[in-house]
C-alpha positions in Angstrom: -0.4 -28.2 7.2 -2.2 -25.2 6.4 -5.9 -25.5 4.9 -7.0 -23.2 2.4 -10.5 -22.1 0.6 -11.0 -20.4 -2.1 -13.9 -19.3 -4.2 -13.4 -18.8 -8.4 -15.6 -16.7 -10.5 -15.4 -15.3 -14.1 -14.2 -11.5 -14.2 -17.8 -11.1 -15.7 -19.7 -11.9 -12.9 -17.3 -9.9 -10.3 -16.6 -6.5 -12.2 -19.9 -6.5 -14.2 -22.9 -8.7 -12.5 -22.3 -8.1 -9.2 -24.4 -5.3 -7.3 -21.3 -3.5 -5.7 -18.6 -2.9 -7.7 -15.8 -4.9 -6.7 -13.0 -2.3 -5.9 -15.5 -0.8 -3.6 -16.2 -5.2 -2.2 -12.6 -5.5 -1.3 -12.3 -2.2 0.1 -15.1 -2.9 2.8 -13.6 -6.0 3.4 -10.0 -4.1 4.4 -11.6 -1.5 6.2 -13.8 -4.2 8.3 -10.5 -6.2 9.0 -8.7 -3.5 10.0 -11.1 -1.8 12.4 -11.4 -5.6 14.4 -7.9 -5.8 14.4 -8.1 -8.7 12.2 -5.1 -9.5 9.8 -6.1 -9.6 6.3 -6.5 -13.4 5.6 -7.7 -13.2 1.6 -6.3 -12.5 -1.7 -8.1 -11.4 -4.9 -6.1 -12.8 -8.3 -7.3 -12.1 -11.5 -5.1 -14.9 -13.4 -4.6 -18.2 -11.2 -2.8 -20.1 -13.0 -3.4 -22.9 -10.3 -6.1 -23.9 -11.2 -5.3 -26.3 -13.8 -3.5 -28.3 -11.1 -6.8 -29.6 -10.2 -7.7 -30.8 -14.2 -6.2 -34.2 -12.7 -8.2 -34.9 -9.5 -11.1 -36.5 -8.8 -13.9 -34.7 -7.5 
């Protein structure tokens, strides 16, 4: 079974707070992956609707 991480934040914080803008973020990130030959292993969505799967468990 596959393990996955993931890391949530408002659309505030990533398109307005952050210091880089985030088009620019993801775009290093591709270009990094690519030039090690690295398959791209991440996934930006703006609406997860997943998340209220976890309004059940216990933390």
């Amino acid at each position: 079974m596959a393990t996955y991480h993931f890391v949530a934040a408002s659309q505030h914080f990533l398109c307005q707070e952050e210091r880089a803008p985030l088009q620019e973020t993801l775009a290093e990130r591709r270009r990094n992956y690519r030039d090690r030959g690295k398959e791209i292993d991440f996934w930006f969505l703006a609406h997860c609707h997943f998340f209220g799967a976890f309004k059940s468990w216990q933390w």
